[in-house]
MDAnalysis code that builds the backbone (N, CA, C; Angstrom):
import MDAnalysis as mda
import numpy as np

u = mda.Universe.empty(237, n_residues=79, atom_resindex=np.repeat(np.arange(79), 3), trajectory=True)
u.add_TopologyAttr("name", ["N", "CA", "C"] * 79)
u.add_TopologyAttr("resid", np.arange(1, 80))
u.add_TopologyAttr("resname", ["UNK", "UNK", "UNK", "UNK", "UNK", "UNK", "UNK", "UNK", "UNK", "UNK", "UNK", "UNK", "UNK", "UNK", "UNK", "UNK", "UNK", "UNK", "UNK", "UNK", "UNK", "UNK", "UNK", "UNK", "UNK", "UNK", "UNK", "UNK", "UNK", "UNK", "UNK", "UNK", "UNK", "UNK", "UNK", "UNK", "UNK", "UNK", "UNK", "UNK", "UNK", "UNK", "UNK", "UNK", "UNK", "UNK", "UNK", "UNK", "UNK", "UNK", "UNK", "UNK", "UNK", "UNK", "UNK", "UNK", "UNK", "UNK", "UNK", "UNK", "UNK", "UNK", "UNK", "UNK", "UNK", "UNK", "UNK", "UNK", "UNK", "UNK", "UNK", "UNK", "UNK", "UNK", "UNK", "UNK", "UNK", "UNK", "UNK"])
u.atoms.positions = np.array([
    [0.844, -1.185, 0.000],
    [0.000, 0.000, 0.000],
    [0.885, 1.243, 0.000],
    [0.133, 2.172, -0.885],
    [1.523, 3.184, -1.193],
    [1.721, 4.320, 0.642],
    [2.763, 5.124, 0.968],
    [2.709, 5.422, 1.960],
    [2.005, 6.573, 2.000],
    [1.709, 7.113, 0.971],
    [0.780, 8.221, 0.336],
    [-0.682, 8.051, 0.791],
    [-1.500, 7.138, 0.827],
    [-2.358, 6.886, 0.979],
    [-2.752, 7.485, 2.659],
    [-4.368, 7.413, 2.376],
    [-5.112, 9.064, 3.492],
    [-5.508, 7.605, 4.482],
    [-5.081, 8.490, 5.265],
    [-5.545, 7.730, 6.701],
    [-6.412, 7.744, 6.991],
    [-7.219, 5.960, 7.347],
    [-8.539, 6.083, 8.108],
    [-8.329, 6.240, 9.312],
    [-8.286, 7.087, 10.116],
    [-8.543, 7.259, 11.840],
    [-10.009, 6.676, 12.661],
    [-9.736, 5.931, 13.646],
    [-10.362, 5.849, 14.671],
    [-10.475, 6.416, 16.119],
    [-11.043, 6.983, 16.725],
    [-10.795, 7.255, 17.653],
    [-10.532, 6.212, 18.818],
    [-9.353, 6.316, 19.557],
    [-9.867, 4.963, 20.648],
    [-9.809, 5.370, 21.938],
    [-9.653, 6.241, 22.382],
    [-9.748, 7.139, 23.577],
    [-9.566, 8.696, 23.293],
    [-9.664, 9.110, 24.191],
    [-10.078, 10.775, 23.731],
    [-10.733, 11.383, 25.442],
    [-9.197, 11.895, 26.212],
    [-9.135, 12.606, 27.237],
    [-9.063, 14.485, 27.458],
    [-9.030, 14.879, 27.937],
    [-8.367, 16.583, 27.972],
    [-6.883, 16.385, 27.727],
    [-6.428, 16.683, 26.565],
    [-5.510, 17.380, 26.220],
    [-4.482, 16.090, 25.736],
    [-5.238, 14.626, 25.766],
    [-5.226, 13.783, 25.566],
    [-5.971, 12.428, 24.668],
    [-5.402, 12.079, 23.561],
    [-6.272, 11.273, 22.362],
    [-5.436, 10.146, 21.630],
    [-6.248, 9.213, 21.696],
    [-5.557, 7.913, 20.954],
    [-6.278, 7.687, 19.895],
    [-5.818, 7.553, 18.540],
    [-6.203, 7.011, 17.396],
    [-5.308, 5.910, 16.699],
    [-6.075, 5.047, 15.550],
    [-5.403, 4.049, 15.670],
    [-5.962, 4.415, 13.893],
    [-5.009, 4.540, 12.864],
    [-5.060, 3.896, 11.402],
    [-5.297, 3.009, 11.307],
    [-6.065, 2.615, 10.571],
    [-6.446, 1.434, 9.840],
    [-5.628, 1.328, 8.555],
    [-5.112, 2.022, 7.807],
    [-4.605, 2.411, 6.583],
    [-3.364, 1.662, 6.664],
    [-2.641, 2.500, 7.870],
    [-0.975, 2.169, 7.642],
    [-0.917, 1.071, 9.315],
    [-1.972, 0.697, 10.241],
    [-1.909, -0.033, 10.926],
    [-1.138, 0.796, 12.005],
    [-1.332, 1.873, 12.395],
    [-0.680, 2.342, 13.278],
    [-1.261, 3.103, 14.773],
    [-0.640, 3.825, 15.716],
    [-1.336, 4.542, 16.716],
    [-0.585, 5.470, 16.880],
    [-1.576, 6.291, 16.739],
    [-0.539, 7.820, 17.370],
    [-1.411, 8.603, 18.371],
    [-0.630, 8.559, 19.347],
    [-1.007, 9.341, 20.657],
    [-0.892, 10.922, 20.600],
    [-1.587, 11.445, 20.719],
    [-1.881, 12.880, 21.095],
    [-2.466, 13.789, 22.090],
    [-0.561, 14.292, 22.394],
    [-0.714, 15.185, 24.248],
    [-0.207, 16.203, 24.010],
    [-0.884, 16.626, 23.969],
    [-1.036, 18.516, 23.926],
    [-0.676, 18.510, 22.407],
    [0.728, 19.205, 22.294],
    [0.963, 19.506, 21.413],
    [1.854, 18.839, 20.453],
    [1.992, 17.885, 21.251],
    [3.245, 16.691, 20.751],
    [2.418, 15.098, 20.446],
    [2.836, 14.632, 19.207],
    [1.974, 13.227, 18.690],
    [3.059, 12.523, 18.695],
    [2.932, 10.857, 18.859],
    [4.129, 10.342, 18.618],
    [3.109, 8.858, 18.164],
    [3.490, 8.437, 16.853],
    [3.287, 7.086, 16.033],
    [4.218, 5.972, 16.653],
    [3.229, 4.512, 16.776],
    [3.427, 3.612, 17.363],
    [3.323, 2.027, 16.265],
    [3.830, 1.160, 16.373],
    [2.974, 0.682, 15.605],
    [2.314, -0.493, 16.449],
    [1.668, -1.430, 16.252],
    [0.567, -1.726, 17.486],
    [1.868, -2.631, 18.547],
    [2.918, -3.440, 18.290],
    [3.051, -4.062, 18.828],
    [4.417, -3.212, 20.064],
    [4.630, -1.717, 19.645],
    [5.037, -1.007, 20.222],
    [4.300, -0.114, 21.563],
    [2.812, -0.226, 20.877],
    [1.943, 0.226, 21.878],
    [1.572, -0.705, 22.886],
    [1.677, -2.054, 22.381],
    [1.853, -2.934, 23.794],
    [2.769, -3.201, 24.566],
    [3.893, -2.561, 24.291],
    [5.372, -2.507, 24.896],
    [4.829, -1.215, 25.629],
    [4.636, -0.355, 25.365],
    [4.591, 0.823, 26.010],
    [3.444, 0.742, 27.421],
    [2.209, 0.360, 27.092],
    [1.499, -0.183, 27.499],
    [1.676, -0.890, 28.899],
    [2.527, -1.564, 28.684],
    [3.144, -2.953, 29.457],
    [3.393, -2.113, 30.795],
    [4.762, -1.080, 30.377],
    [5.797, -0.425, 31.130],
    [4.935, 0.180, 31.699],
    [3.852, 1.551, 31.018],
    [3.271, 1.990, 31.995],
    [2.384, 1.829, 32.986],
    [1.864, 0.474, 32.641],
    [1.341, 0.152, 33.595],
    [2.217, -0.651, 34.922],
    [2.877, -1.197, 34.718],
    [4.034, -1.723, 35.666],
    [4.388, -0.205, 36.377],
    [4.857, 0.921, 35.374],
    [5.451, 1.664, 36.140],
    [4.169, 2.796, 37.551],
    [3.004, 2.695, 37.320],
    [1.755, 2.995, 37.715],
    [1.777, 1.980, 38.945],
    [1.631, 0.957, 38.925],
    [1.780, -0.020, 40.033],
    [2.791, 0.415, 40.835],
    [3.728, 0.356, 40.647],
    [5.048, 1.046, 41.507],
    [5.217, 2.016, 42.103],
    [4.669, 2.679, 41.251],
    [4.731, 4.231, 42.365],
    [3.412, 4.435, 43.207],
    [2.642, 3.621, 43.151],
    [1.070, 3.173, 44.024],
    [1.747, 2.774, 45.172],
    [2.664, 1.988, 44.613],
    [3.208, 1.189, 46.043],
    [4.360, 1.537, 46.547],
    [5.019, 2.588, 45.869],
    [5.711, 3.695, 46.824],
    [4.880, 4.081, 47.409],
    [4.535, 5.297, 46.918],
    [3.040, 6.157, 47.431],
    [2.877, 5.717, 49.003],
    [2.361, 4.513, 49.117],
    [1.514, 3.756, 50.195],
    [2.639, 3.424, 51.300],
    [4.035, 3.106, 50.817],
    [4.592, 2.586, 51.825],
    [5.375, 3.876, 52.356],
    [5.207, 5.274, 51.795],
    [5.619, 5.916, 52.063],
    [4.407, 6.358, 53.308],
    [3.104, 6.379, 53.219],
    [2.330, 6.983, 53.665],
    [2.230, 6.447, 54.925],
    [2.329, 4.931, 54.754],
    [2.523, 3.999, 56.202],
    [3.968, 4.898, 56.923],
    [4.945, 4.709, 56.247],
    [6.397, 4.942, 57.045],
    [6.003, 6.418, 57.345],
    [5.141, 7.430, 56.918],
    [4.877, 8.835, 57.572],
    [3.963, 8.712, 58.643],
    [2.765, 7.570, 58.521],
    [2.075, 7.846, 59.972],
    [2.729, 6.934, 60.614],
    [3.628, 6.054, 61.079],
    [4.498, 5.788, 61.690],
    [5.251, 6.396, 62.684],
    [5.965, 7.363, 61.632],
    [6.739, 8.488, 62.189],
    [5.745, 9.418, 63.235],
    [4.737, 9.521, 62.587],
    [4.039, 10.696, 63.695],
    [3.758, 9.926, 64.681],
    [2.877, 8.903, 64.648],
    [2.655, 8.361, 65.677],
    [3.835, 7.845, 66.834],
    [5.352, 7.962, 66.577],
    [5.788, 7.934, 67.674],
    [6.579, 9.150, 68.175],
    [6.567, 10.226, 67.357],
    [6.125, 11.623, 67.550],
    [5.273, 11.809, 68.673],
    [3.953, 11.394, 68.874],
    [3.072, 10.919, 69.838],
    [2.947, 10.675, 71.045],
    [4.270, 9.906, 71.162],
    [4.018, 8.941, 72.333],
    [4.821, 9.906, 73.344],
])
C-alpha cells in the first residue's frame, strides 16, 4: 500500500488534552498530548502499554509505603 495513501482514523480514547487514534490504513497509533503526537505501531503500543502500567503499580506502592512509614513516624512523635 503506497505510503501516500489518506488515513482512516479511529478514535480509541479521547481525554483533555489527551487522544488515541489508531489507522487502519498504515496499521498504526498515534497518541496525542497537547501539542506533541508520537506514532506507534501496534506491537510497540503494547510494549509501552506494558511499562506503563508496571510503572503505575510502583509508584502506588511507593506512594503507600511511604504513607505507612509517615504515619508511623508521627505516631511515635506521639508517644
Amino acid at each position: 500500500m503506497s505510503e501516500h495513501a489518506m488515513c482512516k482514523k479511529i478514535l480509541l480514547s479521547g481525554q483533555a488534552g489527551f487522544r488515541v487514534h489508531y489507522c487502519e490504513t498504515h496499521g498504526t497509533v498515534e497518541l496525542e498530548m497537547g501539542a506533541m503526537s508520537l506514532r506507534l505501531d501496534e506491537d510497540a503500543l503494547e510494549i509501552m502499554s506494558d511499562s506503563l502500567s508496571e510503572s503505575v503499580s510502583k509508584l502506588h506502592a511507593l506512594q503507600a509505603s511511604r504513607g505507612s512509614f509517615d504515619a508511623f513516624m508521627r505516631q511515635l512523635k506521639n508517644v
